[in-house]
C-alpha positions in Angstrom: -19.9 -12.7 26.6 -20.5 -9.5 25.0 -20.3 -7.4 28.6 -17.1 -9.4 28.9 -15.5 -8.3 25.3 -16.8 -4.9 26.4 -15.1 -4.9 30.1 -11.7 -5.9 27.8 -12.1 -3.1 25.0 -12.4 -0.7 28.2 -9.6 -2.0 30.2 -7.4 -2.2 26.9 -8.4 1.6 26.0 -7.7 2.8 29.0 -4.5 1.0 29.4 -3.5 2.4 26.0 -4.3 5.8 26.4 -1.7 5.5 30.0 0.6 4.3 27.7 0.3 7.1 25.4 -0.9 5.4 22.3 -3.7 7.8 21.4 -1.1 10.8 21.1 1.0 8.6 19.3 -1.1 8.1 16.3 -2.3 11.2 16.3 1.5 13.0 16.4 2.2 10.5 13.7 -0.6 11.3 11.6 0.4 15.1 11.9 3.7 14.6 11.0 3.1 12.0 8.1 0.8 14.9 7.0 4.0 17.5 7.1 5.8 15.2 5.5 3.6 14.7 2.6 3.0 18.4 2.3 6.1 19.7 2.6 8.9 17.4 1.5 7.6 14.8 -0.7 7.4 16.4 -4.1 4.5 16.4 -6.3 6.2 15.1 -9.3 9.9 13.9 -10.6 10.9 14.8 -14.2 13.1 11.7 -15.0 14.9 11.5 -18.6 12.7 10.5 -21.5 13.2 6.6 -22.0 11.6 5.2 -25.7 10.3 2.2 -27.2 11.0 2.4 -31.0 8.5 0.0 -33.7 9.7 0.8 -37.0 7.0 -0.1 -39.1 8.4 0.8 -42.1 11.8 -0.4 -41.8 13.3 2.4 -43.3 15.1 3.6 -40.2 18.8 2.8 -39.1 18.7 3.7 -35.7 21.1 2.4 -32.9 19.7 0.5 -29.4 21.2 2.7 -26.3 20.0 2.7 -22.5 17.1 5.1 -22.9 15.9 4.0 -26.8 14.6 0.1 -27.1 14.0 -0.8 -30.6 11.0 -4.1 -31.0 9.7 -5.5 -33.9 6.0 -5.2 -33.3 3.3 -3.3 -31.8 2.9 -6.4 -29.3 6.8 -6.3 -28.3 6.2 -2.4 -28.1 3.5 -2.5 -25.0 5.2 -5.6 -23.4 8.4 -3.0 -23.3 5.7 -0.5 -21.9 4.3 -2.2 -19.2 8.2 -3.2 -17.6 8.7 0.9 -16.8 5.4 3.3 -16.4 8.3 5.6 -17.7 8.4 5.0 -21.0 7.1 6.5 -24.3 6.0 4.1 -27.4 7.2 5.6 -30.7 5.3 3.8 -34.2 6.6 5.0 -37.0 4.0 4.0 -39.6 4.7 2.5 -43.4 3.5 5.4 -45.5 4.8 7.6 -48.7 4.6 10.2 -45.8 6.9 9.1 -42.7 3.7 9.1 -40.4 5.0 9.0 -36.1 2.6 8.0 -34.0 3.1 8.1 -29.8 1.9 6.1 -27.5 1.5 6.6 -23.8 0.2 5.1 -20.8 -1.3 7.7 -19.8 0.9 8.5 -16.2 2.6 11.3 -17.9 2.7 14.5 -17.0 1.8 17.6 -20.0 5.1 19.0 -19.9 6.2 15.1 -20.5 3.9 14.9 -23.2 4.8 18.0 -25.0 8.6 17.4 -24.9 8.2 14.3 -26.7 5.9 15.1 -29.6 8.5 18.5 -29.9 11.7 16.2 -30.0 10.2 13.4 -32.4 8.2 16.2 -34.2 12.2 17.5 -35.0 14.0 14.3 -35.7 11.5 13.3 -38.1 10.6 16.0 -40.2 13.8 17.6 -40.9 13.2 20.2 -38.7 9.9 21.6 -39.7 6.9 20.7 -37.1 4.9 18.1 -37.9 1.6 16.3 -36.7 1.9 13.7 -34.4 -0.8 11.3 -33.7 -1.1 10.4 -30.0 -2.7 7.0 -28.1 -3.3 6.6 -24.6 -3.1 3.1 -23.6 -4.7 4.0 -19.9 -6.9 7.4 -20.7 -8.3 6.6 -17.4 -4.7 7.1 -15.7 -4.3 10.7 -17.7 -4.9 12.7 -14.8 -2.1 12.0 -12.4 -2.0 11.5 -8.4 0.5 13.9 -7.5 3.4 12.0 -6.1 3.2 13.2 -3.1 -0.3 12.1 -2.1 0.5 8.7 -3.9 2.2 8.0 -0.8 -0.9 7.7 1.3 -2.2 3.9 0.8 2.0 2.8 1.7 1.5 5.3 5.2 -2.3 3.8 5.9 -0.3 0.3 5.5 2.1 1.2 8.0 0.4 2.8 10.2 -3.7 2.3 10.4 -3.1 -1.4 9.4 0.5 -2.4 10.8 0.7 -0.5 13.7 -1.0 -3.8 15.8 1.9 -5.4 15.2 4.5 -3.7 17.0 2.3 -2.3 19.8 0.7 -5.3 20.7 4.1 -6.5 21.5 4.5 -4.2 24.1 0.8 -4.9 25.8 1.4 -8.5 25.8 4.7 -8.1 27.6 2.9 -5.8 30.1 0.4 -8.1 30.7 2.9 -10.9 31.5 5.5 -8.9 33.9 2.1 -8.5 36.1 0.9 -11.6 35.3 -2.3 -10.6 34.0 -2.7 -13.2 31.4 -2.0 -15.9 34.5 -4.8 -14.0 36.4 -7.8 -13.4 33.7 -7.8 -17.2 33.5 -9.2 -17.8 37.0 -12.2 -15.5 35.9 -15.3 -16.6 33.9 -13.5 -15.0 30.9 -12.3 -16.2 27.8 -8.8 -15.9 26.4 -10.9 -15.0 23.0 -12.4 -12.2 25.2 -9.1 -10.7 26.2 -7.7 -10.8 22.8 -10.7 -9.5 21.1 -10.1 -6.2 23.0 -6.9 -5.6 21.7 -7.8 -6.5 18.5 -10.1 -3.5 18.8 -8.4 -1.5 20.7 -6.1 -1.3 17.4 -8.8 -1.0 14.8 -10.0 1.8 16.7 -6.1 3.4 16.6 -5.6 2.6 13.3 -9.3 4.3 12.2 -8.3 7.2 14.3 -5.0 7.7 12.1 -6.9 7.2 8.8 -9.8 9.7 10.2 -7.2 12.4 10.8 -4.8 11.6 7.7 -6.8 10.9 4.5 -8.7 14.4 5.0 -5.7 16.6 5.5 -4.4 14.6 2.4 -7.2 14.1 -0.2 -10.2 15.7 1.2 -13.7 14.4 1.4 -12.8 12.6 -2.3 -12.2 9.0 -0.7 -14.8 6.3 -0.2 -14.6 6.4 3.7 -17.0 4.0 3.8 -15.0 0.9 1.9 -11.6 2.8 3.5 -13.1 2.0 6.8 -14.3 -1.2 6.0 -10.5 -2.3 4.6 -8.6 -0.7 7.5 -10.9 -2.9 10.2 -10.1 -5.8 8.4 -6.7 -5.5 7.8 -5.8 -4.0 11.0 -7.7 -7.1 12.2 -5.2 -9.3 10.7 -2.4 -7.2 11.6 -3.2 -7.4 14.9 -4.2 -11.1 15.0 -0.7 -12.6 13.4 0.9 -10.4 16.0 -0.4 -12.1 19.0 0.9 -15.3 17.5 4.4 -14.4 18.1 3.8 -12.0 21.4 2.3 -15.2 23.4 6.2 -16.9 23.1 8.4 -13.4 24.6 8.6 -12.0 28.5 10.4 -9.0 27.3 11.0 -6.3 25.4 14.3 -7.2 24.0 13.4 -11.2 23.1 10.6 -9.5 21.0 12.6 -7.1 19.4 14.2 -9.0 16.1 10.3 -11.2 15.0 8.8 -7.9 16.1 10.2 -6.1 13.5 10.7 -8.9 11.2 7.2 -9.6 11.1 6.6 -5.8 10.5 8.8 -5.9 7.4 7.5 -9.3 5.7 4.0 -7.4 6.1 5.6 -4.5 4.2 6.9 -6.1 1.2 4.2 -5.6 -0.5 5.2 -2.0 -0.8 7.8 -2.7 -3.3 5.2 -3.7 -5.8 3.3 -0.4 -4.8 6.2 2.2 -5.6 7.6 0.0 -8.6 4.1 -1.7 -10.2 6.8 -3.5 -12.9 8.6 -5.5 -10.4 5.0 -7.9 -8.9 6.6 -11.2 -7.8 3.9 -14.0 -6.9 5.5 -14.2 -3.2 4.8 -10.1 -2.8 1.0 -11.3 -4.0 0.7 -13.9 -1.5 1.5 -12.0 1.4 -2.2 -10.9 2.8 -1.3 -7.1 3.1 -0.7 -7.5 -0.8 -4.8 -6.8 -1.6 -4.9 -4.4 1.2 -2.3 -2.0 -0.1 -4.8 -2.3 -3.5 -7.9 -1.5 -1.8 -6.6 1.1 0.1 -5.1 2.5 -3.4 -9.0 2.2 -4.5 -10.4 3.2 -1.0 -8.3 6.7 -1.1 -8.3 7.4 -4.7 -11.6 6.0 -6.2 -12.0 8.1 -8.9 -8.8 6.9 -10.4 -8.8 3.2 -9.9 -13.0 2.6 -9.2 -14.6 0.5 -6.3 -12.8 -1.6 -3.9 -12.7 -5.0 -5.0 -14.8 -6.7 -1.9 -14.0 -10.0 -2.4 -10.6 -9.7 -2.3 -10.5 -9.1 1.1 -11.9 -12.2 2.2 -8.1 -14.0 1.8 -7.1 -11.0 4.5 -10.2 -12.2 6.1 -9.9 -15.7 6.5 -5.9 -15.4 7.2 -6.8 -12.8 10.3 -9.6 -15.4 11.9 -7.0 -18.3 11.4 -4.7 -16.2 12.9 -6.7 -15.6 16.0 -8.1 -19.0 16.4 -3.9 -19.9 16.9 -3.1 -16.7 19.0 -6.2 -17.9 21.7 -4.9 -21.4 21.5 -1.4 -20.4 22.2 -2.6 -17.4 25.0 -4.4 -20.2 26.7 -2.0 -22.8 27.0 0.9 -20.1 28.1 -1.2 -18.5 30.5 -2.1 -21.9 32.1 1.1 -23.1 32.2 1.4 -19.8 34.2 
């Protein structure tokens, strides 16, 4: 069996690197890498938005767009945690108007240092004034440049997803010469045949993250858990995929649940670029905890070790997944 699942990791290589796959990732991976460098920016000044908890009560202050005014230090954080944006003012009950700021610690200096300058002004009549500041993340104070923030959302797309559109095109190959029809009459397995491509694409998608992640962030990732999250997600990728390639005989049949099933997987990165908006269904979706232990894969000193165990729900989904797919491969290809 294993000189079998060998035979099909060969034949599946070779018939990827005819079909140009290889230089695919690896253009990609060079331009994702130009991208990053050279057009995302590092950083985006937005307006200053504030949370207001008058603890003294003293102040008449009006509710607009950008100011939010709660009546407690609980209200204040749950206000905090909607938009990474925005700034906590306490203004403390005390003969001396006392201003306290809290942040959560995304913010860059120059963020910092216009906001204790404007609330230093507005309330101390104009002369500067001490301003104590909280952190409610101090591990989140030094930033991920913007930019390189993108890098988990591209590993997604690429290293994990990219199963799902290729092996569209192999399984429609295969069909037009009738290859599935053929392997059956051989001692091999359908589980054989699919476990090559299944590899074939972990192998592509470690290729991408091997060239990617080092241009991007250096040696500072845990390659060792990034590998170990981009094999199993790419294995689960790759396994829903061949689900929904065992029903089409051409390119243009597979064209809408190709890309359909490409973009459910992605909906996860919603939650990724805006962490306020986290609906259960984004959670539920398998490349939900991926997305996460890539973030903690690629930037470990910022968000610790990958969480092992919750991997084992993209796991268990990707060996369901294939169980179905070699069902399906097997009664299609006898059916001829």
């Amino acid at each position: 069996m294993f000189r079998r699942i060998l035979a099909n990791v060969v034949k599946d290589i070779k018939l990827g690197w005819r079909s140009y796959f290889f230089l695919i990732v690896i253009g990609v991976a060079f331009a994702y890498f130009l991208l990053i460098s050279f057009v995302i920016p590092e950083n985006i000044e937005e307006e200053l938005k504030l949370v207001i908890y008058d603890e003294a009560g003293t102040m008449s202050i009006p509710q607009s767009e950008n100011l939010i005014i709660v009546g407690s230090r609980e209200n204040l954080e749950k206000e905090m945690e909607k938009d990474f944006n925005i700034i906590g003012v306490i203004i403390r009950a005390s003969e001396n108007l006392g201003v306290e700021l809290v942040f959560q610690g995304y913010e860059s200096e120059r963020t910092r240092e216009i906001a204790k300058l404007a609330l230093s002004k507005l309330f101390s009549n104009g002369t500067e004034k001490t301003i104590n500041i909280e952190t409610l993340k101090p591990e989140s104070s030094e930033k991920v440049p913007m930019n390189k923030w993108f890098l988990p959302v591209l590993l997604l797309m690429e290293a994990v997803l990219l199963g799902t559109v290729l092996v569209f095109a192999m399984s429609i190959s295969e069909k037009v010469e009738r290859t599935q029809t053929a392997y059956m009459v051989t001692p091999g397995r359908a589980l054989e045949n699919l476990l090559g491509k299944v590899i074939l694409f972990e192998i592509l998608g470690l290729l991408f993250t091997y060239i990617l992640t080092p241009l991007v962030v250096g040696m500072t990732a845990d390659y060792l858990f990034l590998t170990f999250v981009i094999a199993i997600g790419s294995f689960f990728a790759t396994s829903f995929a061949l689900i929904f390639a065992t029903y089409y005989d051409n390119m243009s049949q597979a064209l809408f649940p190709m890309v359909a099933v490409a973009l459910f997987f992605a909906f996860p990165m919603v939650s990724y670029l805006f962490p306020s908006f986290r609906p259960l269904f984004f959670k539920l979706i398998p490349t939900y905890p991926i997305l996460l232990a890539l973030r903690a894969a690629t930037f470990p000193e910022y968000f610790g070790p990958v969480n092992l165990q919750s991997m084992l729900y993209p796991l268990i989904a990707g060996l369901v997944a294939l169980w179905l797919a070699t069902a399906l491969y097997t009664k299609n290809a006898r059916r001829g």
